[in-house]
Every structure is written in structure tokens, then in C-alpha cells.
C-alpha positions as a LaTeX table, in Angstrom:
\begin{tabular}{lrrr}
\hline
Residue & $x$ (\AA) & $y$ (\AA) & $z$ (\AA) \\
\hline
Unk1 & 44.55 & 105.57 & $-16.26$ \\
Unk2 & 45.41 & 102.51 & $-13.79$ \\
Unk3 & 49.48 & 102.10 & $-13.20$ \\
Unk4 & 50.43 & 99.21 & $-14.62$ \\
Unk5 & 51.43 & 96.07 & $-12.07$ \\
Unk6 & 55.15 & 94.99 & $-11.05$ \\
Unk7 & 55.75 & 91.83 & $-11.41$ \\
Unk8 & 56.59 & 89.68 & $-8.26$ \\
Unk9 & 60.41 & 89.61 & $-6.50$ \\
Unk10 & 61.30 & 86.14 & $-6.00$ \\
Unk11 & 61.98 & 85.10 & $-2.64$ \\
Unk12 & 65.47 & 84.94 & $-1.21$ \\
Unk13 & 66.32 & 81.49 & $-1.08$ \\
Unk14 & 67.18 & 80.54 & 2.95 \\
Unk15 & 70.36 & 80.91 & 3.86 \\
Unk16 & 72.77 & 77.30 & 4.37 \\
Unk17 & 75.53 & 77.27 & 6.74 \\
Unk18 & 79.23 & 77.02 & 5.35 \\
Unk19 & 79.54 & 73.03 & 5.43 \\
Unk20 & 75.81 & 72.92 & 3.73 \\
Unk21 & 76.94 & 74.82 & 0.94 \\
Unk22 & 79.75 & 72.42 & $-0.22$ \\
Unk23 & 78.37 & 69.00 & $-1.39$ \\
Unk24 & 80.50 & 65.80 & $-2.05$ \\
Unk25 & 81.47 & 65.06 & $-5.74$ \\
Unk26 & 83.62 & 62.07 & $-4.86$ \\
Unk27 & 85.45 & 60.10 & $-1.43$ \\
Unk28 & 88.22 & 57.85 & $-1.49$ \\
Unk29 & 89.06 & 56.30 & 1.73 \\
Unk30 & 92.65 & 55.44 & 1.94 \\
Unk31 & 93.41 & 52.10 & 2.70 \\
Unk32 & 95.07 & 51.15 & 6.17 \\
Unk33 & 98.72 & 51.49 & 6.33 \\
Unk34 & 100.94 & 48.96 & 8.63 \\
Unk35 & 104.32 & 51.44 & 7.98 \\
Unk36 & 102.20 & 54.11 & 8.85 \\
Unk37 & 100.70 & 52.39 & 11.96 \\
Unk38 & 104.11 & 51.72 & 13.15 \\
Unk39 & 105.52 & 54.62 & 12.95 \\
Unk40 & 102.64 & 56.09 & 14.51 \\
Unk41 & 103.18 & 53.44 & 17.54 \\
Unk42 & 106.98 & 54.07 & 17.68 \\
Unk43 & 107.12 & 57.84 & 18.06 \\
Unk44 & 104.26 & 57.40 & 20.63 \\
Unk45 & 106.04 & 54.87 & 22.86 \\
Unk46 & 109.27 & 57.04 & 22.43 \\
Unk47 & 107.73 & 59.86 & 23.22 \\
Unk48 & 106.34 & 58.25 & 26.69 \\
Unk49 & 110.85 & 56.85 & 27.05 \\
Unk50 & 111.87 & 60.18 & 26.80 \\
Unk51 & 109.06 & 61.99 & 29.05 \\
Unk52 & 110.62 & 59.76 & 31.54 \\
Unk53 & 113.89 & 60.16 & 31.05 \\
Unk54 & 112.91 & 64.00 & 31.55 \\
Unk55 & 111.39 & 63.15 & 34.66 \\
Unk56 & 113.89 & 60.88 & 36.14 \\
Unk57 & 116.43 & 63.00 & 35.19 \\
Unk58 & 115.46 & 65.98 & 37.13 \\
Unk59 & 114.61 & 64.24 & 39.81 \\
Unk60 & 118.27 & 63.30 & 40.17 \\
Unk61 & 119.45 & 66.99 & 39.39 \\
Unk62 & 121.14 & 66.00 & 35.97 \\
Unk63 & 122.52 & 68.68 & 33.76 \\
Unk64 & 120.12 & 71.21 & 32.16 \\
Unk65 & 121.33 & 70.10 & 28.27 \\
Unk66 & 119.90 & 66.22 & 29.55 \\
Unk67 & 116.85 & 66.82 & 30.13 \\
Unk68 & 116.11 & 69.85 & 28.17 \\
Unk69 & 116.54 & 67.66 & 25.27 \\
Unk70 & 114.83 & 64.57 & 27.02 \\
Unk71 & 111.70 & 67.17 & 27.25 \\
Unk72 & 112.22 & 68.57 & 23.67 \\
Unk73 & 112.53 & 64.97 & 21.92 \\
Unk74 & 109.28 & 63.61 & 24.02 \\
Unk75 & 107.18 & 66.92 & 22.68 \\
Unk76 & 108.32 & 66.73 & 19.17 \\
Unk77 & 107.64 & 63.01 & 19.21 \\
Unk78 & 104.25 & 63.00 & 20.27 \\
Unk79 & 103.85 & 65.55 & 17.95 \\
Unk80 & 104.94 & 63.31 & 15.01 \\
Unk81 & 102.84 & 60.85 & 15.94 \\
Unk82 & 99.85 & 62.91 & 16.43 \\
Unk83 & 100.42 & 64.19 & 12.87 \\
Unk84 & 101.27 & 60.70 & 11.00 \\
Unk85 & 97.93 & 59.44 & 13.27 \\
Unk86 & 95.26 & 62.08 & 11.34 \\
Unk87 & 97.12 & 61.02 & 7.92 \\
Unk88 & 94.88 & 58.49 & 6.93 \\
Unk89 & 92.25 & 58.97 & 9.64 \\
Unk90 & 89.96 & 61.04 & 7.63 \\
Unk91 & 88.77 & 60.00 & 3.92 \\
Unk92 & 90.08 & 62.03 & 0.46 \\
Unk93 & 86.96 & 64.20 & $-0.57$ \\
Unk94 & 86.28 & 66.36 & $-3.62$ \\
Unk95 & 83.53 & 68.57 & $-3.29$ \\
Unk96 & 82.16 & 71.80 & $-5.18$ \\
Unk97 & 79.63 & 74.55 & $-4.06$ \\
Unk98 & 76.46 & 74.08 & $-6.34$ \\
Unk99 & 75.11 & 76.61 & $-8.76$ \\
Unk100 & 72.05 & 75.56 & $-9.15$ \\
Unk101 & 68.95 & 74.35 & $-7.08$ \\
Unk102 & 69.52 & 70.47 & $-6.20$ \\
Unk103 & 66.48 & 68.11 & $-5.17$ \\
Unk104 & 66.77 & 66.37 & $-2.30$ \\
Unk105 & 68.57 & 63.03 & $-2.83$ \\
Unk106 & 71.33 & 64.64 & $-4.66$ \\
Unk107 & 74.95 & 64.64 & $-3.24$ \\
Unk108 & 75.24 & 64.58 & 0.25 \\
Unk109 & 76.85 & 67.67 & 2.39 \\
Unk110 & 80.48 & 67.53 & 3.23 \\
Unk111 & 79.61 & 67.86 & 6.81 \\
Unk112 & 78.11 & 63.80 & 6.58 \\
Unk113 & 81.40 & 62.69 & 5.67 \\
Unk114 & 82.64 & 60.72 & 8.49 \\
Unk115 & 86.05 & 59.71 & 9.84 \\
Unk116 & 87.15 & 56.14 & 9.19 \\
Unk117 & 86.47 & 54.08 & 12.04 \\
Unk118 & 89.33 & 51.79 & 12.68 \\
Unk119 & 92.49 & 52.14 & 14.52 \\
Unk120 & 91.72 & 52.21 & 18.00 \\
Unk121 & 94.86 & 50.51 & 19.06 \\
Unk122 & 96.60 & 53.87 & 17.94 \\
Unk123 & 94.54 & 55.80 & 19.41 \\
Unk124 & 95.27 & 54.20 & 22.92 \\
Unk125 & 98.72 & 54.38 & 22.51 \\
Unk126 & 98.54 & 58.14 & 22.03 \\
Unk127 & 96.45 & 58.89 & 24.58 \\
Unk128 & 98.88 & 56.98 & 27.00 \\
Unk129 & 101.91 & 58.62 & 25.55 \\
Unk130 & 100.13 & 62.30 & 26.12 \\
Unk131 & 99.52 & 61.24 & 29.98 \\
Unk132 & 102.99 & 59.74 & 30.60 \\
Unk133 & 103.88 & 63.28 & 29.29 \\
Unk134 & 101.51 & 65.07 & 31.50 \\
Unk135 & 102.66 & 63.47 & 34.53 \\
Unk136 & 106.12 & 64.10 & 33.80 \\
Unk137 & 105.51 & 67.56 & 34.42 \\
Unk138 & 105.37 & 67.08 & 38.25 \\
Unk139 & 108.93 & 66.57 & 38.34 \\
Unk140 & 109.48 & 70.28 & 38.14 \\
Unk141 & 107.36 & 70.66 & 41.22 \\
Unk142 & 110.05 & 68.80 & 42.95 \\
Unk143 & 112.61 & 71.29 & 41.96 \\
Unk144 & 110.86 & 73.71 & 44.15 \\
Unk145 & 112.78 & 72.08 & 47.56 \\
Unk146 & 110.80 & 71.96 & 51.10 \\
Unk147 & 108.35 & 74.91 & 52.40 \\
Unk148 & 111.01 & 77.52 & 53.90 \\
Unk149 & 108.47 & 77.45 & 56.98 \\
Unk150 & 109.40 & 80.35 & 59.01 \\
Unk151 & 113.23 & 79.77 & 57.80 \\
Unk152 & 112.89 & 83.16 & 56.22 \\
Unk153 & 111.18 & 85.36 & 59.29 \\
Unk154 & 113.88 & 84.46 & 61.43 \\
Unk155 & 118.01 & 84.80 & 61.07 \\
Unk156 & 120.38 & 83.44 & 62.96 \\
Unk157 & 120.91 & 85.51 & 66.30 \\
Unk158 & 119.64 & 84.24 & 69.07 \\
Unk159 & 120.18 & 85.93 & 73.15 \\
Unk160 & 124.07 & 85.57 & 73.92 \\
Unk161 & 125.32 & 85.57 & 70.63 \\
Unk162 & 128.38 & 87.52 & 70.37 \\
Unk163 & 128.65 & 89.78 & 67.75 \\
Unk164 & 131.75 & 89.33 & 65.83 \\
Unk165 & 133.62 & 91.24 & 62.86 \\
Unk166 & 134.56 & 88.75 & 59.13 \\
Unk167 & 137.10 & 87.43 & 60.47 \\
Unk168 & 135.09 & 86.04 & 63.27 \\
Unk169 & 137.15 & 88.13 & 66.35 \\
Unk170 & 134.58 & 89.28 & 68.78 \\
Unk171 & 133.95 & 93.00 & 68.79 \\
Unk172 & 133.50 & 95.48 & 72.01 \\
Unk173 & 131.75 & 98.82 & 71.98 \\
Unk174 & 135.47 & 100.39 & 72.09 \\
Unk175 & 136.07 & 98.93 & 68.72 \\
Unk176 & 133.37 & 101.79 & 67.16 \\
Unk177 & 134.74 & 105.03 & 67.15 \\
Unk178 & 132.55 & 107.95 & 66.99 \\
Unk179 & 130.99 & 107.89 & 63.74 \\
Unk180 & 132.46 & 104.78 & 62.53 \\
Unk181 & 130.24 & 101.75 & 60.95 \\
Unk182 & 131.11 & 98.08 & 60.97 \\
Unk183 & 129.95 & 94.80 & 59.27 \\
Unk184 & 129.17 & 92.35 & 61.87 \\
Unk185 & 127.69 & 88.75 & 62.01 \\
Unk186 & 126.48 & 86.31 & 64.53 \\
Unk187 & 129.40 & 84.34 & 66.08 \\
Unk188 & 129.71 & 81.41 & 64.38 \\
Unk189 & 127.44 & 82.32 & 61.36 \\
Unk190 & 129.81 & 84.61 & 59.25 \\
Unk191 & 128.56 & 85.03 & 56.04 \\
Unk192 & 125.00 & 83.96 & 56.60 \\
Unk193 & 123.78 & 87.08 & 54.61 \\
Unk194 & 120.61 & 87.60 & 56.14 \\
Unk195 & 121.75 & 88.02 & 59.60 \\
Unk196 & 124.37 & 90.29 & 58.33 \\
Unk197 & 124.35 & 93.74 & 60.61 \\
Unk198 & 126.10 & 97.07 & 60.46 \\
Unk199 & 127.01 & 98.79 & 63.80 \\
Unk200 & 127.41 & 102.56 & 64.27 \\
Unk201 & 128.68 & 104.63 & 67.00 \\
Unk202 & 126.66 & 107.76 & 66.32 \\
Unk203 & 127.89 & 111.26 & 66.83 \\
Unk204 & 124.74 & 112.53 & 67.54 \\
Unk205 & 121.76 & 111.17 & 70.41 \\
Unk206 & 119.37 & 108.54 & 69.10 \\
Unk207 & 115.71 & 109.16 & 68.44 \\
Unk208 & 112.74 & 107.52 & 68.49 \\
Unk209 & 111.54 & 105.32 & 67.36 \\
Unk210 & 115.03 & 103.83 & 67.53 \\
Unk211 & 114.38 & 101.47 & 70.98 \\
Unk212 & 116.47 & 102.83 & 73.18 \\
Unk213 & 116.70 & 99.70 & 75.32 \\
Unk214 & 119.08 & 98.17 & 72.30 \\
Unk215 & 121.17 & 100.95 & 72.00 \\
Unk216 & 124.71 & 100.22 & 73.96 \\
Unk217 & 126.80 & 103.23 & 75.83 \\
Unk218 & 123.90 & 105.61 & 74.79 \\
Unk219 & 125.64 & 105.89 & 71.08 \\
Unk220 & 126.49 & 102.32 & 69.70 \\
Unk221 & 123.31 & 100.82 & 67.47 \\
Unk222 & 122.88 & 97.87 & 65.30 \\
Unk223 & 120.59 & 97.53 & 62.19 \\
Unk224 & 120.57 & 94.91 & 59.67 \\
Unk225 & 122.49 & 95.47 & 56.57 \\
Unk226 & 120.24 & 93.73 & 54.31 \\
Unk227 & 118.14 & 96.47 & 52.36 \\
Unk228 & 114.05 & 96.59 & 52.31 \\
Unk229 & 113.90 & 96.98 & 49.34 \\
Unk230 & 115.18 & 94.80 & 46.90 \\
Unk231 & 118.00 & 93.01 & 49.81 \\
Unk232 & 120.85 & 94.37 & 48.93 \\
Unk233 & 123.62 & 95.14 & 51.68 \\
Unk234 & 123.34 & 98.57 & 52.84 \\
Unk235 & 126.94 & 99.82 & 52.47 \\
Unk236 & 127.36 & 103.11 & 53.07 \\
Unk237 & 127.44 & 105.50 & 55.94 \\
Unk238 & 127.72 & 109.41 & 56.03 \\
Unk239 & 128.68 & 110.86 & 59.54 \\
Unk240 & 127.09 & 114.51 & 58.89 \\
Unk241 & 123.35 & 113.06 & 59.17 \\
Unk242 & 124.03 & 109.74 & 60.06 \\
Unk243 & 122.11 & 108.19 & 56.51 \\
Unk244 & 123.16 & 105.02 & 55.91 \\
Unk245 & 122.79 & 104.28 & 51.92 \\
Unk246 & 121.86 & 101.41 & 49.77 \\
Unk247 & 123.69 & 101.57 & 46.13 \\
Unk248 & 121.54 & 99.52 & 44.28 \\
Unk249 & 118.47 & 101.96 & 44.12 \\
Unk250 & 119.88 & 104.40 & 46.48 \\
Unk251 & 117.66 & 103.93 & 49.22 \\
Unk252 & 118.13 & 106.10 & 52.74 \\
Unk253 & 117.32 & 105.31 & 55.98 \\
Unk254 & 118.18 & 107.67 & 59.10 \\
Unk255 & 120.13 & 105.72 & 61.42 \\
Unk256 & 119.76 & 108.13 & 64.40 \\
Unk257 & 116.05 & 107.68 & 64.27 \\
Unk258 & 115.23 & 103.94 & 64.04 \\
Unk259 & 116.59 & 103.84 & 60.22 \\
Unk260 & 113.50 & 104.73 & 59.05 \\
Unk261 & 113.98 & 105.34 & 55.37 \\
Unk262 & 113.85 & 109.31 & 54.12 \\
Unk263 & 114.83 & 108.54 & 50.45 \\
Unk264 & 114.70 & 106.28 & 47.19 \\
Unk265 & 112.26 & 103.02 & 47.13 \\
Unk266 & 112.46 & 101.53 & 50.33 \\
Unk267 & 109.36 & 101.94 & 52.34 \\
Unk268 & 110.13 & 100.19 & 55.64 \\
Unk269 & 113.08 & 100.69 & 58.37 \\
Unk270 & 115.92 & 98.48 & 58.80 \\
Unk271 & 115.13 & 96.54 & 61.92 \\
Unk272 & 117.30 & 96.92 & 64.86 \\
Unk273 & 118.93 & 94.35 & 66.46 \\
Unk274 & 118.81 & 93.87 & 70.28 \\
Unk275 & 121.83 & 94.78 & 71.65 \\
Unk276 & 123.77 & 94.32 & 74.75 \\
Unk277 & 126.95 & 93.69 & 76.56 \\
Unk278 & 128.27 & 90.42 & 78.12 \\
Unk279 & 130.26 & 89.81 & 81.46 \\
Unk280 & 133.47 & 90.13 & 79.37 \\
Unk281 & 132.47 & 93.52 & 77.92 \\
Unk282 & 131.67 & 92.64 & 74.49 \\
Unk283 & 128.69 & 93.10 & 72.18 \\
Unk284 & 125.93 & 90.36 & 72.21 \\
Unk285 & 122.42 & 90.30 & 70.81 \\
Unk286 & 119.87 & 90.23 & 73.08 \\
Unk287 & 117.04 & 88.62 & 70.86 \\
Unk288 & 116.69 & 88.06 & 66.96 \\
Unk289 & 115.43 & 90.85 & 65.05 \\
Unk290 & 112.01 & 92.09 & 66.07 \\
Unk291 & 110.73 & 92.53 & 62.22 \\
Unk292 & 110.96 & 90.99 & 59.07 \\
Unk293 & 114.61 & 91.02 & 57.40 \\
Unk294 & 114.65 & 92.13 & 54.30 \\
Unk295 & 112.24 & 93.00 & 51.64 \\
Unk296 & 108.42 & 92.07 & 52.67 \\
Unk297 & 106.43 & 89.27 & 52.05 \\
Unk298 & 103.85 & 87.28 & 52.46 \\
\hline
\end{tabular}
């Protein structure tokens, strides 16, 4: 006895992309606007002011509330006008999904509807007022100053320079007792933090690799007081083991070895500073620092 037969499946229908599937019932295009127009062309152009009144104004180093506002106007201007601009660029359309199978000639797709083409007066003064506000935006690089150069590799001693306490009085190896630690400076550059030094008298005899060519009366040594780390001044000294210490992250250098660091973040030594004795018996640098001041980079 013969099975009997199935009847066909249908075949799927192909598949239609999203803007296929919606066809147009109706389009209105909205007629052109002259209040619309103009405000589109007066938040553009005042937009473009205000991007250079941004510029200008720091370029001249104005107060942060002028052109912080001067920047925030320009944006939400152009943003306006970009907005009020698409309003009655593109037409009013109705359209449904269909249910059914549609012959060809039916409604179109919603992807041929077009924008209206008119307006291109707007649309120059919109793209002008969005490149006035892109080139304000090189004003900031201004802010950044002048290339430092080598400004930051080097300090302020130089061979001959005295060595002289804050109030600017030059100091003598005699004015370090044993154990004792002063803040120093370059004479006639107190203050300038990064040539800022601290000078021991240690109790004990220096090590390598503390050079000890700089080291004055076989005891008195200078290292910078800016940290390695994160350049903070190195403040404190403890006789017993001669550690200097950095509060901030309580970084440790040795200072009867080179102040090479033995604890905390720091990973490089404080550099030693040159050091020597004039004709009238008091300290002088001999040379700048050999290494970098500071913490590295570059």
C-alpha cells in the first residue's frame, strides 16, 4: 500500500533589509522657513564670535570663568544651530511595514526618500562656524610655554659657586658638626628648588660609590635634597646609619654610600654635588650635578 504524498512547503520568501521592509504611505515636505533660517545663521555666526573670544582670550591669559564660558557658549551654539539646521532638512514621512505581497510599482521604500535639496547657504555657514571652532583649539597649545630645552637637566651651580645657608651667609666646613645636616643653595639662587642641597658631616667614613673626590675634610658631603622619586625635599637625617629620609613616600637613601636608596619607592641615588673649598676656606661647588635632579625623565 503506497504512502500517501506531502504536499509541497512553500518557499521562504527572501529576506529584505530593515529600510526595505518599511514602505512610504505618505511625505510632506515642509516648506522653507526664513525664522528658522535665521536663527540657524545667528547661532552659527555666534558660535564662530565666541570661539574667538575663547581663543583671544587665552592667548592674553584672561581669567579661567572668561573663557570657560566663551568655550561653553561657542559649543552649545553650534550645537543649536546644528539642531534647528536638520529641522526642516529632511521631509515628514508616514510609512507602515506591509503584510502582504506588493507588485512592483507599489509604494516606494523609505530608504528612496531623499533630503530636501535647498539651503546651501546654511550649510556653509555651519561648516565655517565648526572650523573657526576647530582652530580655536590651538590656543591651548600656546598655554604650554617654550620647550624647557635642557632647562630641566641642569640647576643652577656652576664651578665657584659658594654654597650658602637661607639666609644667603656663606657656609664653611666648620659650620657642620659631626653628624649634623644643613639646607644649602647656590649663592645667589636661594630658593631655586631644584638646586636645593643638604650637607652632612658624617660620623662614619664614606663609601663607594660616593666620589670621593667631592667629599670635603674626608667627612663633609653634599647631595641634592630634591627626592627621585616623586621631588619632594628630602628632610630628614638619622645620625646612627646616616639614612637620610623623604616623608612623602618614605623613601631612604644611605648617605655614607653615594645615597643610594635602601628603602620605599625611589629607585635612583641622590646625585652628589661636587664639592670643594675656596681660598677663603669656604664651601664651593666644583661643577653642577653629574646626574639628573630629581625624578627621571625622558
Amino acid at each position: 500500500m503506497s504512502s500517501p504524498t506531502r504536499p509541497a512547503r512553500p518557499e521562504p520568501e527572501p529576506a529584505t533589509t530593515p529600510a526595505e521592509e518599511l514602505l512610504v504611505l505618505s511625505e510632506r515636505t515642509p516648506p522653507p522657513s526664513q525664522a528658522n533660517d535665521a536663527l540657524v545663521a545667528g547661532t552659527a555666526i555666534a558660535s564662530a564670535v565666541f570661539a574667538v573670544v575663547f581663543a583671544v582670550a587665552l592667548l592674553l591669559e584672561a581669567p579661567l570663568p572668561v573663557y570657560g564660558i566663551a568655550l561653553a557658549l561657542a559649543l552649545l551654539l553650534l550645537a543649536v544651530a546644528v539642531r534647528r539646521y536638520f529641522t526642516d532638512r529632511f521631509p515628514d514621512v508616514e510609512a507602515a511595514e506591509p503584510r502582504l505581497h506588493l507588485d512592483e510599482g507599489d509604494d516606494a521604500p523609505i530608504a528612496d526618500v531623499e533630503p530636501v535639496g535647498r539651503r546651501p547657504f546654511l550649510t556653509r555657514i555651519l561648516i565655517g562656524a565648526g572650523a573657526v571652532l576647530g582652530l580655536s583649539f590651538a590656543a591651548p597649545v600656546s598655554s604650554l610655554g617654550p620647550s624647557p630645552g635642557n632647562a630641566l637637566r641642569t640647576t643652577a651651580w656652576q664651578r665657584g659657586l659658594r654654597v650658602v645657608d637661607g639666609d644667603g651667609d656663606p657656609l664653611r666646613p666648620d659650620d657642620i658638626p659631626v653628624g649634623g645636616v644643613a639646607t644649602a643653595w647656590p649663592n645667589g639662587a636661594v630658593g631655586d628648588e631644584p638646586s636645593s642641597l643638604v650637607v652632612l658631616r658624617l660620623s662614619g667614613q664614606p663609601q663607594p660609590p660616593t666620589d670621593l673626590d667631592w667629599v670635603v675634610d674626608g667627612s663633609v658631603v653634599a647631595y641634592s635634597k630634591v627626592c627621585t622619586h616623586a621631588g619632594c625635599p628630602v628632610a630628614l637625617y638619622r645620625e646612627r646609619d646616616s639614612a637620610l629620609f623623604c616623608p612623602c613616600h618614605q623613601s631612604t637613601f644611605d648617605a655614607n654610600r653615594g645615597a643610594v636608596p635602601t628603602f620605599g619607592p625611589a629607585a635612583r641615588a641622590l646625585p652628589q654635588l661636587p664639592l670643594g673649598v675656596d681660598a677663603d676656606g669656604y664651601l664651593v661647588a666644583l661643577g653642577d650635578f653629574e646626574s639628573q635632579v630629581g625624578p627621571a625623565f625622558g
